[in-house]
C-alpha positions in Angstrom: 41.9 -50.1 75.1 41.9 -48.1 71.7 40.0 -45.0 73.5 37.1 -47.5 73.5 35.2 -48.8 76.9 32.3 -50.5 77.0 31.4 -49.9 74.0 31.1 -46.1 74.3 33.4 -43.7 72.2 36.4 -42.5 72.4 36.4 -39.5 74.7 36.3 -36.3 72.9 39.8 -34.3 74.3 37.5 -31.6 76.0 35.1 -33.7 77.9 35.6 -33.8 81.9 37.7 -36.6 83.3 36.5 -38.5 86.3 39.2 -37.4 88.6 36.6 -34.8 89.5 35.3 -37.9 91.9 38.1 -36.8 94.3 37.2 -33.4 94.2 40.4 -30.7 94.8 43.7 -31.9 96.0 44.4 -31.6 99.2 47.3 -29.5 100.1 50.4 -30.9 101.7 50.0 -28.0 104.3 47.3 -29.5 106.2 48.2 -33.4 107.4 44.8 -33.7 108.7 42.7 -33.8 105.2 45.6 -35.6 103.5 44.7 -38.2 105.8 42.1 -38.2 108.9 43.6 -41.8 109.8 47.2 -40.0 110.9 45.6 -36.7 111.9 43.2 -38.5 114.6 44.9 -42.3 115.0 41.8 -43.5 117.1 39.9 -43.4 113.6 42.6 -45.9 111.8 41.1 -48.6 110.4 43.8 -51.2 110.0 41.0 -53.6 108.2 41.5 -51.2 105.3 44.8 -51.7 104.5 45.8 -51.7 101.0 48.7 -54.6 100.2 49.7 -52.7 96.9 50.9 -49.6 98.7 53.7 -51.9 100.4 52.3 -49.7 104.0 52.1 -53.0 106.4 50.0 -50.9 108.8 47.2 -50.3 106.3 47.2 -47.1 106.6 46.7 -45.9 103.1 45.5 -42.8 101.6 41.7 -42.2 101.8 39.1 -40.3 99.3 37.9 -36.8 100.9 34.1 -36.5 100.8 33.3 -34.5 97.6 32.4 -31.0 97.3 28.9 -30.1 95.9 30.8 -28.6 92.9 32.7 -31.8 92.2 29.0 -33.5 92.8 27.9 -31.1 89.8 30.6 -31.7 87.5 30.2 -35.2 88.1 26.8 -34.9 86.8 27.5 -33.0 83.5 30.2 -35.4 82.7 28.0 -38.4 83.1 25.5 -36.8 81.0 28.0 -35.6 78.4 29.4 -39.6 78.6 25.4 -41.3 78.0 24.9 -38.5 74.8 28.1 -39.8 73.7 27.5 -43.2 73.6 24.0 -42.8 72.2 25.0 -40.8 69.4 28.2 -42.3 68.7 29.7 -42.4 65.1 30.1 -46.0 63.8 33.6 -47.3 64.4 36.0 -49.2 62.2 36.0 -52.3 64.2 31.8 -52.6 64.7 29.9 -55.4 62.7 27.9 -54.5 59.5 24.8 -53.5 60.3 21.6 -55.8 58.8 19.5 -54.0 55.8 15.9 -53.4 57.4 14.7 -55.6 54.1 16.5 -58.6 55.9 14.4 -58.5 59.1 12.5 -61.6 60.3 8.8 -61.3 58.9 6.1 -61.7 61.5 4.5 -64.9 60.8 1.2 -65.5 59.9 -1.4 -69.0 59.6 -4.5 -69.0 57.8 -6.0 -71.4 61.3 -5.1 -71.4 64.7 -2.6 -74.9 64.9 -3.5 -77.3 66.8 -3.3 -77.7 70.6 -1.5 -80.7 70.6 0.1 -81.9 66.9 0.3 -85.5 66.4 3.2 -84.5 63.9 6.9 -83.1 64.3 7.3 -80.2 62.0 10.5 -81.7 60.6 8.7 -85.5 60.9 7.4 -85.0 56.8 9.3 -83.9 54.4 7.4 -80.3 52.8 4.9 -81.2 49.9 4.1 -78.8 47.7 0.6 -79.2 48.2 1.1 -78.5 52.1 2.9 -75.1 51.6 0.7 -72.1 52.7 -2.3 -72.0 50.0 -2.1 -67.9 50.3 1.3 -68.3 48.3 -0.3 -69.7 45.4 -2.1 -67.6 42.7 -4.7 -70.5 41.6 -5.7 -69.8 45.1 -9.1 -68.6 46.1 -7.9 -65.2 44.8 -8.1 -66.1 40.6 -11.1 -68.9 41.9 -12.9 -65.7 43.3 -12.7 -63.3 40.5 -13.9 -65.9 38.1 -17.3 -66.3 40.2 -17.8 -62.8 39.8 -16.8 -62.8 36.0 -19.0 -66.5 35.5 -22.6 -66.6 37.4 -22.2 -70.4 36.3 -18.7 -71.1 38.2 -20.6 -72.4 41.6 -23.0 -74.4 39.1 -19.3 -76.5 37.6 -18.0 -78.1 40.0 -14.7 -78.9 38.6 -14.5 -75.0 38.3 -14.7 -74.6 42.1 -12.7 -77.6 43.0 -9.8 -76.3 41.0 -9.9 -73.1 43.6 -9.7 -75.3 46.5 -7.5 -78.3 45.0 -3.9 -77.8 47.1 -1.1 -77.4 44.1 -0.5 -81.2 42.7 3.1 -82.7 42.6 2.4 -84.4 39.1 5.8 -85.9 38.9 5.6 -87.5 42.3 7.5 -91.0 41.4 6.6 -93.9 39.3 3.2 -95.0 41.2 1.6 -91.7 40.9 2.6 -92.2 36.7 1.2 -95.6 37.1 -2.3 -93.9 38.4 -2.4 -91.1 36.2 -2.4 -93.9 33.2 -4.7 -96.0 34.7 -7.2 -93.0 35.0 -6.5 -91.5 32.0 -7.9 -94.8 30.3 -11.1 -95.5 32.7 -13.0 -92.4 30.4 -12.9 -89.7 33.4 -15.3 -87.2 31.2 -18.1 -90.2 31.8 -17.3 -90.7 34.9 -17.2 -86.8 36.0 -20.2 -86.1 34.2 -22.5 -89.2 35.5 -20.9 -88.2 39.2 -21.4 -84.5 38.5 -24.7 -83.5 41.0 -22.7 -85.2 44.3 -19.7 -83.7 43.0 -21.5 -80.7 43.5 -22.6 -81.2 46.9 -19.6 -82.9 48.0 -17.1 -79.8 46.7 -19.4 -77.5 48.2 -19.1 -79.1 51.8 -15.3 -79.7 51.7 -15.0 -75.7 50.4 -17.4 -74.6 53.4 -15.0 -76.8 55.8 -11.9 -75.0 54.5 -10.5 -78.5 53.9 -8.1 -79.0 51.0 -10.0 -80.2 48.1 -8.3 -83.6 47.3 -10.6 -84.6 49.8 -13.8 -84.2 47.6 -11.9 -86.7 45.6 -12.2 -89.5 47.9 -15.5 -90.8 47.0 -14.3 -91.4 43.6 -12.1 -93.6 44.9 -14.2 -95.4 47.4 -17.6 -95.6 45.4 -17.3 -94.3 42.2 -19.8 -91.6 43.8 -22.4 -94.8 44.5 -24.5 -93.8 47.3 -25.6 -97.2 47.6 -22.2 -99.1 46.8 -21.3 -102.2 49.6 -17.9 -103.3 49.7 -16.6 -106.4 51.0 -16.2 -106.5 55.0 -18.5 -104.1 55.8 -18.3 -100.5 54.5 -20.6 -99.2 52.7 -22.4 -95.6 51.4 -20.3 -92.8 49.0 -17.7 -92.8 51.7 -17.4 -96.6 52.4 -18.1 -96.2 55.6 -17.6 -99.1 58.2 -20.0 -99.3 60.8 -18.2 -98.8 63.9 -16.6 -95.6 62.3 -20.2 -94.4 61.3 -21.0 -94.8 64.5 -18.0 -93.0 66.5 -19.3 -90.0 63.9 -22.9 -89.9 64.9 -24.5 -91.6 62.2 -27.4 -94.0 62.9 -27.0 -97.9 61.7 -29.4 -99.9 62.5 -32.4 -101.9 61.2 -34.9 -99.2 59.6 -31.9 -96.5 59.4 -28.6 -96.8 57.3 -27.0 -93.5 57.5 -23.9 -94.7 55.6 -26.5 -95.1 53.0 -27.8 -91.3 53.2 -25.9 -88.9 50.6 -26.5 -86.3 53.0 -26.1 -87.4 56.3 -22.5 -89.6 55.3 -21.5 -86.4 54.1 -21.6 -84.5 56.9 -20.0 -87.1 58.5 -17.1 -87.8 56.3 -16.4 -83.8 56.7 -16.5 -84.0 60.2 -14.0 -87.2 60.2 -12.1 -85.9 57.3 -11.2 -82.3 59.5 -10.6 -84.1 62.3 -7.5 -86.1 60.9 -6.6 -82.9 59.0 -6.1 -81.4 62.2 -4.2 -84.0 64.0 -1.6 -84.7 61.5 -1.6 -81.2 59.5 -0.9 -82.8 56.3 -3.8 -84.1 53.9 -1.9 -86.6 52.8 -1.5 -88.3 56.6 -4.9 -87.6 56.8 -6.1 -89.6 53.7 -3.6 -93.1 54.9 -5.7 -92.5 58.3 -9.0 -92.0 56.7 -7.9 -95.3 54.6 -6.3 -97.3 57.5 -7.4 -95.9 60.5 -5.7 -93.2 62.5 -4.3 -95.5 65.4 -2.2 -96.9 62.3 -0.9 -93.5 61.3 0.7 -92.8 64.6 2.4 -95.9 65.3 3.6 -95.9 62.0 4.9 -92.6 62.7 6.6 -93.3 66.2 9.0 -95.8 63.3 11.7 -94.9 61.4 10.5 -96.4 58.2 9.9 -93.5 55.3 10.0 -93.1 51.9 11.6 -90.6 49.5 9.3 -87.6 50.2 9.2 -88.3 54.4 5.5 -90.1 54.6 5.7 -94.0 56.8 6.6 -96.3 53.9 5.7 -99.4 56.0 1.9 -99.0 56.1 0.2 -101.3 53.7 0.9 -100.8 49.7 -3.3 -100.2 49.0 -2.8 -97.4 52.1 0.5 -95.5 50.7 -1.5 -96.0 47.0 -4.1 -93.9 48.2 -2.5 -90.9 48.2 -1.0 -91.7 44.8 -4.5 -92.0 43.4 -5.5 -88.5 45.2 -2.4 -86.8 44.0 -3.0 -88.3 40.2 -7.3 -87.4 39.9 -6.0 -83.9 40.9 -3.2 -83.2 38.0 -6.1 -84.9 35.8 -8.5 -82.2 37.0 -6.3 -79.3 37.3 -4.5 -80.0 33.6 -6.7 -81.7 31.5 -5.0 -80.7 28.3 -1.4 -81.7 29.4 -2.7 -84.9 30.2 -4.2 -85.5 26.9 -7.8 -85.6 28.3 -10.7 -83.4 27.9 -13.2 -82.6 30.7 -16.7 -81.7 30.2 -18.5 -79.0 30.7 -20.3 -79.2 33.9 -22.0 -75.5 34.6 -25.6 -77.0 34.2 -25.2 -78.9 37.0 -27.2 -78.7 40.1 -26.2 -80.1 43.2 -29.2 -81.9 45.2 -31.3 -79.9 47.5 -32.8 -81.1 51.1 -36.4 -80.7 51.9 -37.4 -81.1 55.4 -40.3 -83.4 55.8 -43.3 -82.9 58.2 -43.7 -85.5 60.9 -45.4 -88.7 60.5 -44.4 -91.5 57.6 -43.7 -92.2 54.5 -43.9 -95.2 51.8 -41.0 -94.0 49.0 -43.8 -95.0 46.3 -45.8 -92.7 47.5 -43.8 -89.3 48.4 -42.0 -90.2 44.8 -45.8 -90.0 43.1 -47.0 -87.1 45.5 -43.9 -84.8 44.3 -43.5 -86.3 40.7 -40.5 -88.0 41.1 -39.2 -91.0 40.0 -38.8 -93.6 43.0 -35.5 -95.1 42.1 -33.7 -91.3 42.2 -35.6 -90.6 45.1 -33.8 -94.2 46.7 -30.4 -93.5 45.2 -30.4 -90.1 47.6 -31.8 -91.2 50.4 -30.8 -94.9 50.6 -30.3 -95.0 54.3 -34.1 -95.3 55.3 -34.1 -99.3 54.9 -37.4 -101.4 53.4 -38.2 -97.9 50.8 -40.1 -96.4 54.2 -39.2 -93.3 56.2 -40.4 -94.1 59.9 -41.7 -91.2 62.2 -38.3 -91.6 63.9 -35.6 -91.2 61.3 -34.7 -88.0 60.2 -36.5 -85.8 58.4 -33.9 -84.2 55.8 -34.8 -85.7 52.6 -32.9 -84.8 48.9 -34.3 -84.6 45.9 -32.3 -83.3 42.7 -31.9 -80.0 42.7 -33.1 -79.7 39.5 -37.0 -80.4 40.7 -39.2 -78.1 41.7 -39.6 -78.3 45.6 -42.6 -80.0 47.0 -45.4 -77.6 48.2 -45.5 -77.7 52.1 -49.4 -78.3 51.7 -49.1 -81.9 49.6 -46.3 -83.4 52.1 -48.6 -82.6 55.3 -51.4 -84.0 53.4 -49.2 -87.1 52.6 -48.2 -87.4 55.9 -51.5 -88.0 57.4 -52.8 -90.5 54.9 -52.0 -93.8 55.4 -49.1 -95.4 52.9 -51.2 -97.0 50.0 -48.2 -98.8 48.3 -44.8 -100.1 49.0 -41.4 -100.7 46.3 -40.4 -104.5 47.5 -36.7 -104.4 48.6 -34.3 -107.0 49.4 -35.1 -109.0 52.3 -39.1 -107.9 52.4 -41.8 -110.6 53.5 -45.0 -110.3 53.6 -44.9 -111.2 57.1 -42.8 -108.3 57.4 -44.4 -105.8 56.0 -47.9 -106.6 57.1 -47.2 -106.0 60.9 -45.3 -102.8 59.6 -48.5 -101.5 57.8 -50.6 -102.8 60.3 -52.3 -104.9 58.0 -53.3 -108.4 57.4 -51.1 -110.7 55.5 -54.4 -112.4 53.9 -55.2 -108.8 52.3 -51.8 -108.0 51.3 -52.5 -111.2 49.1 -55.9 -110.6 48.1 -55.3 -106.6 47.2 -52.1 -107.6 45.2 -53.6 -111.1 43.8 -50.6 -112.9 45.2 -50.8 -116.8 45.4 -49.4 -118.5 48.9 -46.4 -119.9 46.9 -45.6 -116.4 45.4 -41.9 -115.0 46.1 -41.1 -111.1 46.3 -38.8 -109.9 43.8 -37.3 -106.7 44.1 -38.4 -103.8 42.7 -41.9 -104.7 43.0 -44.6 -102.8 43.7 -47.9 -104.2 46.3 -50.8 -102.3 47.2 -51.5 -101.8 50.8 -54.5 -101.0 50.2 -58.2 -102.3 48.1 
């Protein structure tokens, strides 16, 4: 065995052997302690016998009890065996050992996964925008020095969505090329700049949700950052919205309340939605097909073989897998402008919209715009959801203005909410019918106080009195 047992090694030539377990030899002289069996052959014990020795009647040679000073030595050589074996110098034969810079790093996540992933780990392929975002210099790290170097970086908000923007595969296949070109040529400086308040808000949300921040893109896709954009079939608002979604996330849809319609409140409820899908699949990019086709979609798609180059279902529809191609190409637009021959503008005047919470009672929109000094149709284009231009006692009570207007005194909105509404911006679908039985008024005076004939038609945009 090479001097080697067990591992341990080989047994320095002036350790104690073992055969101290027997303790001293018995002498030859005395028959009775070579072996009690013969001495006394009432104690035999032919159920002992040992077949090697070649003694049919068992009767082979038995150990003496050992003497405390075999019991001792035992001990120290035991002890002189373990040091031995703990110290021992490395051996010819023994493996290399493993450098200490070679040793498993402990792992670390930036959130707590989730309880039950929708997602194998191996199911999609690694993007580089889903690789740990601490890895990344443009992460958070250079974004948070600059806010410190810049008072206006929060103000741009193409300055902090480049912080939160995951790193962008630019040269992600043909389609993402195709988009890229197609964007490049639909003047993105307008389009940013006209978009650049709800940009504001909307970066600012998705950065306080820790989501990635392709997502603050998605409204440029779905509305052109329209708060009050309809689309065919049904969705509607800056997030296009349908209305059984808006429901499932809490928002109100209904006949005086839209809150698809409501910069603020679809908002919240896109961020909601939009972490929720993030955290079932993991991946943005699953998340944006579910947010486009619905997340039942996503996971049957993903219990089918079907998948494209980079792992991702390639049989969903073509609009659903193009949606992440449009996502992926407004972010290498946004994060290198110059190498896509394009120039941004400069956006650190901009002021997101702020909310101003509104005592109770109603409101006509003519006459909060004219109490607060604003103009009626910005005052709609925030808060669209509150249907016929009126905010009932029962909607809520957040309302925006641009943040770039002084906030309303307390004093004048009590006041306003105690008088009674004096004028009212006609909107599609108004009557007079309507809107008498709404003011508690007569449709006679509506036509008298606004010198309206019987045959007269509403148009919209107009404004009655609702009062002499």
């Amino acid at each position: 065995m090479n001097g080697r047992m067990n591992g341990c090694p080989d047994v320095p030539p002036d350790m104690p052997t073992l055969s101290v377990i027997s303790g001293p030899r018995p002498s030859s002289a005395d028959p009775s302690r070579a072996n009690p069996s013969r001495a006394n052959p009432s104690r035999a014990n032919p159920s002992r016998a040992n077949p090697s020795s070649g003694d049919p009647s068992g009767a082979g040679p038995s150990r003496a009890s050992p003497s405390p000073a075999s019991l001792f030595a035992l001990v120290i050589a035991f002890g002189l065996l373990l040091t031995a074996c703990g110290h021992r110098p490395r051996h010819p034969s023994d493996p290399p050992a493993l450098p200490e810079s070679t040793a498993t790093p402990a792992l670390t996540t930036r959130d707590p996964p989730p309880a039950t992933p929708a997602v194998e780990p191996n199911a999609i392929a690694p993007d580089q925008s889903e690789r740990d975002p601490r890895h990344r210099p443009d992460h958070r790290t250079e974004g948070a020095a600059e806010r410190v170097a810049n008072p206006a970086f929060e103000r741009d908000p193409l300055h902090r969505l480049r912080t939160i923007l995951l790193a962008p595969t630019c040269d992600d296949g043909p389609s993402v090329e195709r988009w890229l070109v197609r964007y490049r040529n639909q003047r993105p400086a307008d389009r940013l700049r006209a978009a650049a308040p709800l940009l504001a808000l909307v970066v600012e949300q998705v950065d306080r949700a820790g989501l990635p921040g392709q997502f603050a893109l998605i409204p440029l896709i779905e509305s052109d950052f329209q708060p009050l954009a309809r689309g065919r079939n049904g969705p509607a608002g800056l997030w296009q919205f349908m209305p059984a979604t808006a429901r499932g996330h809490g928002l109100r849809v209904d006949a005086r309340f839209d809150g698809r319609l409501s910069v603020l409140t679809a908002t919240e409820a896109a961020i909601d939605h939009l972490g929720h899908l993030h955290r079932t699949f993991g991946d943005w990019r699953l998340a944006a097909m579910a947010y486009n086709a619905g997340e039942h979609r996503v996971r049957s798609a993903l219990r089918r073989p079907a998948r494209d180059a980079s792992g991702l279902p390639s049989d969903l529809p073509t609009i659903t897998r193009n949606y992440v191609d449009k996502l992926k190409a407004l972010a290498c637009l946004i994060t290198d402008p110059v190498g896509n021959g394009i120039e941004l503008p400069d956006l650190s005047d901009t002021v997101a919209p702020k909310p101003v919470l509104l005592p109770e009672g109603s409101f006509a929109f003519a006459d909060l715009a004219e109490a607060i000094g604003l103009d009626v149709v910005r005052l709609r284009r925030l808060n669209g959801g509150h249907r016929h231009d009126h905010i009932d006692s029962d909607t809520p009570r957040t309302l925006l203005i641009p943040g770039d207007h002084p906030t309303p005194p307390a004093a004048t909105l009590a006041a306003l909410a105690q008088a009674p509404a004096r004028s009212h911006i006609v909107n599609t679908g108004d009557s007079l019918w309507a809107l008498a039985r709404r003011y508690r008024v007569s449709v006679e005076d509506l036509r008298r106080w606004n010198r309206l004939p019987e045959t007269a038609i509403l148009q919209p945009g107009q404004r009655l009195r609702l009062a002499p």
